[in-house]
KOLVOSE-576296 format. One record per residue (C-alpha): residue number from 1; x, y, z. Coordinates in pm, whole numbers, always signed. Layout:
N
@nr = NUM east = X north = Y up = Z
...
END
This chain:
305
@nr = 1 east = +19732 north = -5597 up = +7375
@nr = 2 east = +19609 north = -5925 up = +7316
@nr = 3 east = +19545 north = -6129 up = +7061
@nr = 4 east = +19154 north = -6133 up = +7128
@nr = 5 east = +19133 north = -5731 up = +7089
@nr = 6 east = +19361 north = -5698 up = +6796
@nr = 7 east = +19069 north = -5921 up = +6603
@nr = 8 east = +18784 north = -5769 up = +6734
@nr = 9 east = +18953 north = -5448 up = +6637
@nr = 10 east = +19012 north = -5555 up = +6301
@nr = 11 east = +18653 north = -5650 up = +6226
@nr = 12 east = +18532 north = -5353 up = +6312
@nr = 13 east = +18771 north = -5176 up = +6055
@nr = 14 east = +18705 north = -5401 up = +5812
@nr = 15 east = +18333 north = -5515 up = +5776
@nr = 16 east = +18231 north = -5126 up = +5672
@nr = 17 east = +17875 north = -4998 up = +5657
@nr = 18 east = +17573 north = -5219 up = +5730
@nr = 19 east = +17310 north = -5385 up = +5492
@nr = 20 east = +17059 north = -5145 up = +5578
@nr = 21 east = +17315 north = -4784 up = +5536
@nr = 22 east = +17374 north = -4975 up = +5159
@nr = 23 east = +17030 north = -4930 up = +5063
@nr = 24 east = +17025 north = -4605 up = +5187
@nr = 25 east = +17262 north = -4459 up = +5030
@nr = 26 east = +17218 north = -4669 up = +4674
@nr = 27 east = +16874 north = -4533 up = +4718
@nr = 28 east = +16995 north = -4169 up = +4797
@nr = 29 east = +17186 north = -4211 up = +4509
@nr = 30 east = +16917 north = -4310 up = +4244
@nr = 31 east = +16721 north = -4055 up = +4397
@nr = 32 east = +16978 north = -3794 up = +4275
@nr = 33 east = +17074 north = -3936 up = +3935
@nr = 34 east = +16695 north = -3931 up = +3890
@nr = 35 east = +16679 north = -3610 up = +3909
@nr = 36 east = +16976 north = -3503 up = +3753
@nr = 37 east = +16875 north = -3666 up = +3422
@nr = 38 east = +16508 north = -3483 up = +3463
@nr = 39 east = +16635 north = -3161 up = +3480
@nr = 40 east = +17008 north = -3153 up = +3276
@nr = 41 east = +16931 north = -3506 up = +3033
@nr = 42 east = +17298 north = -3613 up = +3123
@nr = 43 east = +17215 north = -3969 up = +3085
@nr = 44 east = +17083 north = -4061 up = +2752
@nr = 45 east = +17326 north = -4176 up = +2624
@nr = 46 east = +17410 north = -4431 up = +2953
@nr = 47 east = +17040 north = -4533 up = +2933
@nr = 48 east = +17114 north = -4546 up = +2530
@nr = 49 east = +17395 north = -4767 up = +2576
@nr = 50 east = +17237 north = -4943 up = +2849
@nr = 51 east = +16923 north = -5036 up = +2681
@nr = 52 east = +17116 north = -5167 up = +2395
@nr = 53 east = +17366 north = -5408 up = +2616
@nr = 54 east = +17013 north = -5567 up = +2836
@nr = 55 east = +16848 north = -5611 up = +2511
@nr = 56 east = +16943 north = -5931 up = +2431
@nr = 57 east = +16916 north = -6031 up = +2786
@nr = 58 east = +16558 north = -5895 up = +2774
@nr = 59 east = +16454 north = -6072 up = +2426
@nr = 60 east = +16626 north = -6357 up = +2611
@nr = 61 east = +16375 north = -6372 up = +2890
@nr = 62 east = +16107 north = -6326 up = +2672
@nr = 63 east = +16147 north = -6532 up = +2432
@nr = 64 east = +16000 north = -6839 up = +2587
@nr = 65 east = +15677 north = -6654 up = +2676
@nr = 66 east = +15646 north = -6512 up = +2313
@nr = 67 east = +15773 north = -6871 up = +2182
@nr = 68 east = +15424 north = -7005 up = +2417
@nr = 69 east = +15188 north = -6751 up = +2295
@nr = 70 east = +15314 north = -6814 up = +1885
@nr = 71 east = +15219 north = -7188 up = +1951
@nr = 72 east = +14920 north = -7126 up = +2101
@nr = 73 east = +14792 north = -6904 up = +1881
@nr = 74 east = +14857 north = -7090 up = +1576
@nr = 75 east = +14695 north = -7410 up = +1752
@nr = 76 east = +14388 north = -7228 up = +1774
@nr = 77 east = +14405 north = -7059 up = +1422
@nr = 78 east = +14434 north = -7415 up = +1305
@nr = 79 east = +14192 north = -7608 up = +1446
@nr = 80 east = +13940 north = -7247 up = +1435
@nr = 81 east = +14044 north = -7300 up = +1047
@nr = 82 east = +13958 north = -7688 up = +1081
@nr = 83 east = +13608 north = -7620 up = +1231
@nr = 84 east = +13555 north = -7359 up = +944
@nr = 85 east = +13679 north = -7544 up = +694
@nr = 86 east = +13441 north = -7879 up = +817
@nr = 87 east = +13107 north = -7659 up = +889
@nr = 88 east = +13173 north = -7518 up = +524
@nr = 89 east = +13241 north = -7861 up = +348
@nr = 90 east = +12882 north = -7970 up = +546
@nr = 91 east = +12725 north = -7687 up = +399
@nr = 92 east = +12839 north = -7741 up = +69
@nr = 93 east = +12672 north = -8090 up = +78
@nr = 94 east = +12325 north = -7947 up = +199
@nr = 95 east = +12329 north = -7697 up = -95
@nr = 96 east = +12473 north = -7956 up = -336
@nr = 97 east = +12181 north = -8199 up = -179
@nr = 98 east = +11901 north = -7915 up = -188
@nr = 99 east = +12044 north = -7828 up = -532
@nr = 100 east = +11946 north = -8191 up = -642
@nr = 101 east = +11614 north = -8156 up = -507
@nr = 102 east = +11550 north = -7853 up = -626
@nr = 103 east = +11652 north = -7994 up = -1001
@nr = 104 east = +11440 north = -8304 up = -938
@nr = 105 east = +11108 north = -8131 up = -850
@nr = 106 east = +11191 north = -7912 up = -1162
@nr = 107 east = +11190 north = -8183 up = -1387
@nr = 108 east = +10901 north = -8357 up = -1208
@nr = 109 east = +10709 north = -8014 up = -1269
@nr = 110 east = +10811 north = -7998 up = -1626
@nr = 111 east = +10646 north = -8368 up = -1646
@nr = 112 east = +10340 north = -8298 up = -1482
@nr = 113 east = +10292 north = -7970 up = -1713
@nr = 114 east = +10333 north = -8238 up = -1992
@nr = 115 east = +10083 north = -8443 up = -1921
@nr = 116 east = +9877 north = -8189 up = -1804
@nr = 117 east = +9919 north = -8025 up = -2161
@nr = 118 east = +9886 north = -8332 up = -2353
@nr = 119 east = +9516 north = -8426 up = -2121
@nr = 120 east = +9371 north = -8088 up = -2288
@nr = 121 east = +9480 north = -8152 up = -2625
@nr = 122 east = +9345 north = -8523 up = -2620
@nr = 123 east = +9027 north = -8469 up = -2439
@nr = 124 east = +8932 north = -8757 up = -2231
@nr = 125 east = +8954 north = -8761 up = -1855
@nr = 126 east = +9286 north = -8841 up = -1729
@nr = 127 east = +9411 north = -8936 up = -1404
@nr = 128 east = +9749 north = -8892 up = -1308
@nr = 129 east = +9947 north = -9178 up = -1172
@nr = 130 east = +10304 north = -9209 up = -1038
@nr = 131 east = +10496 north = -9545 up = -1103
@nr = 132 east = +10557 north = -9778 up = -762
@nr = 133 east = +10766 north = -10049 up = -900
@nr = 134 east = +10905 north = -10184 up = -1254
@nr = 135 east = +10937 north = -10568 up = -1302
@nr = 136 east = +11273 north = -10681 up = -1362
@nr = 137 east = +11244 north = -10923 up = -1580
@nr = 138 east = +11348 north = -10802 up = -1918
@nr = 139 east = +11142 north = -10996 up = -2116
@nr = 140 east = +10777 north = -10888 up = -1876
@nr = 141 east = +10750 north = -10491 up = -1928
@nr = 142 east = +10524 north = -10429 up = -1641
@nr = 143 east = +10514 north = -10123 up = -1388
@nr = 144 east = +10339 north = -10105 up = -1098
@nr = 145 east = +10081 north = -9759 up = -1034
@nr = 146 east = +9975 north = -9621 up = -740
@nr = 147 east = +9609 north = -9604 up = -870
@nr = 148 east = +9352 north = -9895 up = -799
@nr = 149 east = +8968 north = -9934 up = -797
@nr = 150 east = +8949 north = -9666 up = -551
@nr = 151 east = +9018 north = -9470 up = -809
@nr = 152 east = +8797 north = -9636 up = -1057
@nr = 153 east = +9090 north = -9782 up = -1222
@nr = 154 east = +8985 north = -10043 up = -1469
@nr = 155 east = +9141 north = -10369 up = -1654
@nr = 156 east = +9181 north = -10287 up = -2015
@nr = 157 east = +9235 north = -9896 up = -1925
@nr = 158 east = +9454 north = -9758 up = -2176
@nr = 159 east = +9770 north = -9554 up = -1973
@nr = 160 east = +9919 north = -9287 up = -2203
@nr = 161 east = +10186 north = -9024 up = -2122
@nr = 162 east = +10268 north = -8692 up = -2299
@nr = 163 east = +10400 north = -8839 up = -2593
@nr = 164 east = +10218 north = -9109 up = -2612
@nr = 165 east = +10026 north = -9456 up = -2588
@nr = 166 east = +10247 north = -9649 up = -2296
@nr = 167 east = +10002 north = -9954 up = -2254
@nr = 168 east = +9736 north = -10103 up = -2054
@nr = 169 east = +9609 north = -10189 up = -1716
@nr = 170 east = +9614 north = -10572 up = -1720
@nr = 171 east = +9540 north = -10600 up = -1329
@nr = 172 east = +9354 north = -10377 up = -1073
@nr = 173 east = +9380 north = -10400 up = -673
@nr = 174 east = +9223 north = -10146 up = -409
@nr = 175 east = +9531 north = -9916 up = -424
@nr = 176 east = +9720 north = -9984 up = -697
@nr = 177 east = +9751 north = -10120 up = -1042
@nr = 178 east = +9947 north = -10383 up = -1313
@nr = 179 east = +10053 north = -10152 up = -1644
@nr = 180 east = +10141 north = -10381 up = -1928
@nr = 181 east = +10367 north = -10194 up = -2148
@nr = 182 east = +10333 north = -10139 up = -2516
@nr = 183 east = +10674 north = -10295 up = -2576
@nr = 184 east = +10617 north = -10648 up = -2388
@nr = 185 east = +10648 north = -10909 up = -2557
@nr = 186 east = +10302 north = -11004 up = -2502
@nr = 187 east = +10130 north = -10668 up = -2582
@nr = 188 east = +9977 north = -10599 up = -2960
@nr = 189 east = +9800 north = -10315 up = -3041
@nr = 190 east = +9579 north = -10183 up = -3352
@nr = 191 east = +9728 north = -9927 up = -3583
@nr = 192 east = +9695 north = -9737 up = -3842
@nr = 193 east = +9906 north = -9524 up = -4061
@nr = 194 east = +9832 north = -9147 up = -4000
@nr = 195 east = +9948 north = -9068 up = -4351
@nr = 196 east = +9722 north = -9251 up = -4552
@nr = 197 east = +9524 north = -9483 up = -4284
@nr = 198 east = +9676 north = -9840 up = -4378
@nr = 199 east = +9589 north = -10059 up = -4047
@nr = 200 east = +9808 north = -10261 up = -3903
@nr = 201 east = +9923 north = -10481 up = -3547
@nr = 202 east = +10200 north = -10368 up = -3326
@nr = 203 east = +10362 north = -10600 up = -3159
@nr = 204 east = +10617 north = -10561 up = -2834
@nr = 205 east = +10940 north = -10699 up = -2869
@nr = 206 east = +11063 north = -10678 up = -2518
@nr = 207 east = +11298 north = -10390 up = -2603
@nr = 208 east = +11207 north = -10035 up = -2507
@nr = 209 east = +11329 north = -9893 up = -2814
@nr = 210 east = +11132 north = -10132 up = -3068
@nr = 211 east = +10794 north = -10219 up = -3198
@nr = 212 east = +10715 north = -10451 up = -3503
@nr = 213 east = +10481 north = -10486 up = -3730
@nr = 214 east = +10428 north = -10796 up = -3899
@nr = 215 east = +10178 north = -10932 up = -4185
@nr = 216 east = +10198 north = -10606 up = -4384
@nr = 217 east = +10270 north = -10712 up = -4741
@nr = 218 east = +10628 north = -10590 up = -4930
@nr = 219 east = +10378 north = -10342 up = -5151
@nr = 220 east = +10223 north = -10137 up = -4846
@nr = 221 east = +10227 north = -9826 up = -4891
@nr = 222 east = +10428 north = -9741 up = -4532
@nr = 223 east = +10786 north = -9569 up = -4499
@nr = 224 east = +11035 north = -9477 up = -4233
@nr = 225 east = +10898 north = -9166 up = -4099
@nr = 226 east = +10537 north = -9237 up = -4079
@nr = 227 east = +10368 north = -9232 up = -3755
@nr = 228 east = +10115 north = -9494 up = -3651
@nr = 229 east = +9867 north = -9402 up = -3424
@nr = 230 east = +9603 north = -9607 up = -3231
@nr = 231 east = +9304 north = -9654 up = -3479
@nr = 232 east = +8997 north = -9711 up = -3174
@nr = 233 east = +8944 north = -10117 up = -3367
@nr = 234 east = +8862 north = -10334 up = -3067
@nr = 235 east = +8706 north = -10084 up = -2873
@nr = 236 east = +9039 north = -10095 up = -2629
@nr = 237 east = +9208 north = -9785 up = -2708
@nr = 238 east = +9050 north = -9468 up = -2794
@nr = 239 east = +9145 north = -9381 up = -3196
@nr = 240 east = +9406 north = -9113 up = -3256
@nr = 241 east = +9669 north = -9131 up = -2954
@nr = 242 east = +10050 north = -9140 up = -3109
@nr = 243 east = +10204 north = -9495 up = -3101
@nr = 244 east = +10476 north = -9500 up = -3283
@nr = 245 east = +10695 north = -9422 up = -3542
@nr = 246 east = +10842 north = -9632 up = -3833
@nr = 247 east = +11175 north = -9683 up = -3805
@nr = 248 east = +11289 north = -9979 up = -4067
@nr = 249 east = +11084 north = -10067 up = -4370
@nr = 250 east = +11273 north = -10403 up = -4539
@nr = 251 east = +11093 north = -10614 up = -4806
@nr = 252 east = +11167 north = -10937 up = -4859
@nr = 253 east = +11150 north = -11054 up = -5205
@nr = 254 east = +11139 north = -11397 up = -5129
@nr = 255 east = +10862 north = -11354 up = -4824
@nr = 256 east = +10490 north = -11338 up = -4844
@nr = 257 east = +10558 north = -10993 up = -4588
@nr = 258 east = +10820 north = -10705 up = -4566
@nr = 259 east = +10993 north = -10597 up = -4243
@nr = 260 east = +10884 north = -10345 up = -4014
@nr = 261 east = +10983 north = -10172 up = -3769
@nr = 262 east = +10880 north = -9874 up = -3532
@nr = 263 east = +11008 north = -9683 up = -3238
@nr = 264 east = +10751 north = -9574 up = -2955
@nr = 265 east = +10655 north = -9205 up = -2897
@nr = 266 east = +10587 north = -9257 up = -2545
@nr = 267 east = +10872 north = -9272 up = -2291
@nr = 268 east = +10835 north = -9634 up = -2204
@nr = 269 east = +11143 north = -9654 up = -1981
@nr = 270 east = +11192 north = -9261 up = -1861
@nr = 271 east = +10811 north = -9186 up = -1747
@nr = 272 east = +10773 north = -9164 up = -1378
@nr = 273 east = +10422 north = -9058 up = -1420
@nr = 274 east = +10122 north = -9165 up = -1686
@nr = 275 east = +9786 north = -9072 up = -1733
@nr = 276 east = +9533 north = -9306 up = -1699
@nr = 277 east = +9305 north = -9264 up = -1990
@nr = 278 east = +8884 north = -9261 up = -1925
@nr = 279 east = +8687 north = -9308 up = -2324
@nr = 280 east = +8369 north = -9133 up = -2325
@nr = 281 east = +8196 north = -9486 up = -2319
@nr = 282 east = +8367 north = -9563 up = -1964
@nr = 283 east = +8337 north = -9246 up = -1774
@nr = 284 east = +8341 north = -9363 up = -1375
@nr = 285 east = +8010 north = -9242 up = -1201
@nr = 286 east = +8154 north = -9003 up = -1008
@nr = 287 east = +8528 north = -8789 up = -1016
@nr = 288 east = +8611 north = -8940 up = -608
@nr = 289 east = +8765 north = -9249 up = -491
@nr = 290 east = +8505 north = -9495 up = -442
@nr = 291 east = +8539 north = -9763 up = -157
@nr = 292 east = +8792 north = -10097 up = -241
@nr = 293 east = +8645 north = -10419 up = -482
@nr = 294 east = +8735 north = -10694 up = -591
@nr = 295 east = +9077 north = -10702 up = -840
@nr = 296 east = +8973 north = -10786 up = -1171
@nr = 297 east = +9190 north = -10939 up = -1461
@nr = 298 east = +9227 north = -10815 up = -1768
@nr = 299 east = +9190 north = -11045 up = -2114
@nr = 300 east = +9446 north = -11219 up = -2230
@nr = 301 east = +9776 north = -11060 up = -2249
@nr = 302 east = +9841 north = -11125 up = -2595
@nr = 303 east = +9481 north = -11051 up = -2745
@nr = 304 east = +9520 north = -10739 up = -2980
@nr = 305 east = +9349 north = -10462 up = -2878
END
């Protein structure tokens, strides 16, 4: 025998079944142990003890994909929490903004009904008119009003709020108005004592908070307390509106006159709107707007009234 049939001999012995008789029969076989465990349960405790070796091998595999998802998921909880938390911080300003508006037109409503209140008690027409602009300057206390001839605004029209005189109208234009306030400098107004009727001047002093009251002699009958109203002399301001109220009485031994002072009623520097005041004696013509004239000028600023 040659060499050349001893090997192909040999490979035949020794190669064994085919690929395809494997699968077979490891297919056979599952096939049977399959149905063994159905019927008799035999393998439990192999699948048991099974399950338990490939688990770590399973937790393994997914462990990346779990790992992916986690990530994920808590990238879009955060920025889901982001977006939340931004469209509620936004809505928070609205409210806080609309809360502010709301509080706003509630006080501007409690001013109105003020005014409103104070035009029955004192009788005369009234007009109300919202402030445009204040003047700076700190020793000029003028506003401007959005009321001019149109609206039969006048110079010389007393402006009164609902506490009080304010001042006058000192200029006029189509649409709007100068208000001289009753604490310029240049502003004086008659008085008189509502106690016991002792006239006197008031004079502005360029601070909000102070009126004086000069020439009254260190035996006037006047004390901290009393309140001065207008008393109608000079046919400027209509008698009986509040002015003021006497702060300081000093007298000076060694002066012809005593010290006085008085705080204003009205709320010279808080009022956003003032009633412009109509005496019987210069009721307009007719309640409507009337088409534009020329500005007038008032008298002198610092003629007493």
């Amino acid at each position: 025998m040659s060499v050349e049939e001893r090997t192909t001999i040999k490979q035949i012995f020794t190669q064994g079944p085919s690929l395809s008789i494997r699968a077979v029969i490891f297919v056979l076989g599952a096939i049977i142990l399959m149905a063994v465990d159905h019927r008799q349960h035999r393998l439990e405790q192999v699948r048991g003890a099974l399950s338990v070796l490939i688990y770590p091998l399973q937790y393994a595999v997914n462990l990346p994909v779990d790992l992916a998802a986690w990530v994920n998921e808590s990238l879009q909880t955060r920025a889901q929490l982001q977006e939340e938390l931004a469209a509620q911080r936004a809505e928070l300003q609205t409210l806080r903004a609309q809360a502010q508006k709301y509080a706003a037109l509630e006080a501007e409503t409690i001013r109105l009904r003020e005014l409103l209140d104070s035009s029955f008690r004192l009788g005369d027409q009234v007009l109300v008119a919202e402030l445009l602009a204040v003047d700076l300057d700190p020793y000029r206390h003028k506003v401007l009003i959005d009321k001019g001839t149109q609206s039969k605004v006048y110079a010389g029209q007393p402006v009164v709020d609902a506490l009080g005189v304010t001042g006058q109208v000192i200029h006029t234009g189509p649409l709007s108005s100068t208000v001289m306030l009753l604490t310029d400098p240049a502003h004086a107004i008659p008085v008189q004592i509502n106690r016991n009727g002792l006239r006197a001047i008031a004079t502005g002093t360029g601070s909000t908070e102070r009126l004086n009251l000069p020439f009254l002699p260190n035996n006037a009958d006047i004390q901290p307390g009393d309140l001065l109203i207008s008393s109608g002399l000079g046919g400027r301001f209509p008698r009986g509106y509040p002015v003021a109220e006497v702060t300081v009485v000093s007298q000076n031994p060694g002066a012809p006159f005593a010290t006085v002072e008085a705080k204003p009623t009205a709320r010279i520097d808080r009022s956003r709107e003032i009633l412009l005041v109509w005496p019987a004696d210069r009721l307009p013509d007719s309640p409507g707007p009337e088409s534009a004239t020329t500005p007038n000028t008032a008298s002198p600023e610092g003629e007493a009234q």
